[in-house]
N, C-alpha and C positions, 0 to 999 in steps of 0.2 A: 747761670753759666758754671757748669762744674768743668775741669781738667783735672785728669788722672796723672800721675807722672809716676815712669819705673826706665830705671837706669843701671848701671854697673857702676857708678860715680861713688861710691862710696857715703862717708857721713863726717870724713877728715875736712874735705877742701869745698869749696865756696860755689862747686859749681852750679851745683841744683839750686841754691840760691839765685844766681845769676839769671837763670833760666825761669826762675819765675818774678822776677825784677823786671824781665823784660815784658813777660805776657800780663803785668801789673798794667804798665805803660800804656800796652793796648786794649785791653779788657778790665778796665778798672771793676772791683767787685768781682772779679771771679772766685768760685772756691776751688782751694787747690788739694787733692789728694793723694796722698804720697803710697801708691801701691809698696812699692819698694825700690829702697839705694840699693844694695847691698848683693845683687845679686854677683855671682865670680865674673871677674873681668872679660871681656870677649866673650861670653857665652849666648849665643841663638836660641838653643834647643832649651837651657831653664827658664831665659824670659818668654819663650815660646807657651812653655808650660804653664807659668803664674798667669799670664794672659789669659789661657785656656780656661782655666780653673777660676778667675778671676771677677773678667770686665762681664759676665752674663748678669752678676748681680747689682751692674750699674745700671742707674736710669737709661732710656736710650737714647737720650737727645745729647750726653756727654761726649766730652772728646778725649782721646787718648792720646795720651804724649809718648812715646817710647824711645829711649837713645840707649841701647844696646848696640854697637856702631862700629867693628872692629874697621871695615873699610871705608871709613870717612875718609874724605878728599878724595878720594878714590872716582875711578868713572859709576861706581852701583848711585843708582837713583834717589833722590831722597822723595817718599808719595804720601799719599791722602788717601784714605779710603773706608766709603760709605758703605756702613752693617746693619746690622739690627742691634749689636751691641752697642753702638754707640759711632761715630767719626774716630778713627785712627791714621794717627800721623807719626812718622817715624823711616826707616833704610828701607830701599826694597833687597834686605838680604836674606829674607825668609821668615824674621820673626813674627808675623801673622799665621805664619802656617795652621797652628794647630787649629786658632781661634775661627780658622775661614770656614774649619768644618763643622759649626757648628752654626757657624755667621756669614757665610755667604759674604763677598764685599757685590755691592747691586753696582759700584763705581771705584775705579782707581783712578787716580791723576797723579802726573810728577807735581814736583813744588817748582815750577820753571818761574812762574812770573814774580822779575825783581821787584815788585810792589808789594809783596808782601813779604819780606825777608830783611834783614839789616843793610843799611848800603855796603858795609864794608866786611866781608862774609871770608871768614879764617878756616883755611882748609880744615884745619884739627879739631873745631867748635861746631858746627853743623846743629847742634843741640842749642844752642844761643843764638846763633844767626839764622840758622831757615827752620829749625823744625818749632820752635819757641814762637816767633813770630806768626808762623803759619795756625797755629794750633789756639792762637787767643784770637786772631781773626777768624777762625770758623766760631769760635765759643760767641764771638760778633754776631756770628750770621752771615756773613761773603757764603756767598752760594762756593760749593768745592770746584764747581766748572769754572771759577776765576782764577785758581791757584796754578793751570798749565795743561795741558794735553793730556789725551786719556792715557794709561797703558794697559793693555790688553795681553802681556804678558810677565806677570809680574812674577820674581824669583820667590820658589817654593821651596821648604824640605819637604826629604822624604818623612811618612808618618810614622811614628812608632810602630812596632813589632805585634803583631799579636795575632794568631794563629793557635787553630782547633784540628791537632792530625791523631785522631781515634780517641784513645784516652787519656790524651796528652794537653797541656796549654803551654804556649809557648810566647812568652813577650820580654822585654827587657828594661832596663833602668830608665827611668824617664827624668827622677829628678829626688835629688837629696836636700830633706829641709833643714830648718835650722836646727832644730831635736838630732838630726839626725836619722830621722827615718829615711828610707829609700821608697822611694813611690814608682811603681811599676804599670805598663802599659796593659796589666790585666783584668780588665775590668771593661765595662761599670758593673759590679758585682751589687745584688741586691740581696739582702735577708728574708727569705721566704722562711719562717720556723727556724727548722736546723738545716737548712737548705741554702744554696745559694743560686741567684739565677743572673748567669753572665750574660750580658749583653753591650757587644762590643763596642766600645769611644773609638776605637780607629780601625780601618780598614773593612774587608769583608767578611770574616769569621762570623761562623752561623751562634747562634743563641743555642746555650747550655746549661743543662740545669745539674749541679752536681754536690756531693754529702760533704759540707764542710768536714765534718771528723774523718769522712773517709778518703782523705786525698793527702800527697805529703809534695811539699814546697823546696825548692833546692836552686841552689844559686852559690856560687863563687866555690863550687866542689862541696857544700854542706848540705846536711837536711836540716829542714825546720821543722818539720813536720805538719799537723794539719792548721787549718786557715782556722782563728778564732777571733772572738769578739772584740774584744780591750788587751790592755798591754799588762792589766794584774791580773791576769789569768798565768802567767810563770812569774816567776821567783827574780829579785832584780841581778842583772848581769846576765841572762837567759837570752837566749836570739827566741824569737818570733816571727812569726808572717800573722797580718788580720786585714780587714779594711780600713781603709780608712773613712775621711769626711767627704771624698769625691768618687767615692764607693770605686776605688782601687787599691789593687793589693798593693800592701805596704810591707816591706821588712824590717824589722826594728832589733833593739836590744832594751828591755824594759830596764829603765834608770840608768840607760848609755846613750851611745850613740853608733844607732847601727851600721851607715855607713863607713866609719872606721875601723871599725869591730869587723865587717864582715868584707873589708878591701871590695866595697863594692863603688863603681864610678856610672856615670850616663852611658847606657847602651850595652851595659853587660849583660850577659844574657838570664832570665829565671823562667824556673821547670816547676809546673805544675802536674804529676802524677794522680789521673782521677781512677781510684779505687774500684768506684763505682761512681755513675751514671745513674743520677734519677731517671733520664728519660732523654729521647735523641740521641 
């Protein structure tokens, strides 16, 4: 029985402890995997992202815990919902999104039935009382069809940005790590030689094949010019754009932190200028 666990909860207070205190209780011997505390408080769209980039490389029979949760107590849903990644459990506020397009959920259900939630369930905790509880009873085995009613329309975002108009790419900030790099919605970029061959992670943008050296990269009014391999290829304090490990363009600052450096936040917009066009 593995459970994954990723929160906004930080690494000060006791909460994430709590929450596996509980799924202790009911899933004795589980193992517990700490994707990440620490992501910025309230934020959707980067737990959206760590998900994305993430749970593919769990086992599938895992379960996912997620409390990213700005509308707890709130009327939004708290659900289940069966992938190929694995059982995900956590808000219906969107935070699946990204993960769905890659993973399909085959079932959603709310967490309705109070048998399997705490008896005495604190609006502001929802992460201890129903999504904790619910989450070491699947790791059990309780079929997902115990846990409450199907839902059939469950809350979505909208997908990153990314878009092919002539010799242009167009997509936006997706997510700023801890280094500091900015991870962009342009991609999945492959290394063919000295070539690169786009093929899109989100939306319907067609497949491109284009000259790394001959294209130049721009974001927050700067150029970076063209897309290259690793981050010692400039000088430290240098801005760059390369790929990265989830073959998306990435903008950095070698031996900074690009982000700060380059006032760049989630959803800002970057320009990709192709020079030339291998082909398409």
């Amino acid at each position: 029985m593995l459970i994954s666990l990723t929160t906004d909860f930080g690494e000060q207070d006791g909460y994430v402890g709590v929450m596996k205190g509980v799924m202790a209780g009911i899933a004795p011997g589980a193992t517990f995997v700490d994707l990440t505390h620490v992501l910025p408080p309230q934020d959707i769209r980067s737990a959206a992202y760590v998900l994305w980039t993430a749970l593919p490389y769990f086992p599938p029979e895992s379960v996912h815990l997620v409390v990213v949760d700005p509308g707890v107590g709130t009327s939004r849903r708290p659900i289940a919902a069966r992938t190929a990644c694995g059982t995900l459990v956590g808000p219906d506020n969107g935070v699946f999104s990204y993960l769905w397009t890659i993973a399909p959920p085959t079932a959603i259900v709310e967490l309705a039935n109070p048998r399997y939630r705490r008896t005495d369930v604190c609006a502001t905790f929802h992460g201890r009382d129903i999504f904790s509880p619910a989450a070491a009873y699947l790791a059990r085995g309780v079929p997902l069809e115990e846990f409450g009613p199907p839902v059939t329309d469950p809350v979505t975002l909208s997908l990153p940005a990314l878009e092919v108009e002539g010799d242009v790419l167009r997509g936006e900030v997706l997510y700023v790590d801890h280094f500091g790099n900015v991870i962009t919605s342009i991609g999945r970029l492959l290394w063919e030689g000295e070539q690169l061959h786009l093929r899109p992670a989100f939306g319907s943008a067609p497949a491109v094949m284009l000259s790394a050296a001959r294209c130049a990269v721009f974001a927050a009014g700067r150029a970076l010019g063209a897309i290259r391999r690793t981050y010692g290829e400039v000088a430290p304090g240098e801005a760059l754009a390369l790929v990265g490990s989830e073959g998306l363009l990435e903008l950095a600052v070698s031996h900074g932190h690009g982000g700060k450096a380059l006032g760049l936040e989630i959803g800002a917009p970057v320009l990709v200028q192709m020079y030339q066009r291998v082909n398409g």
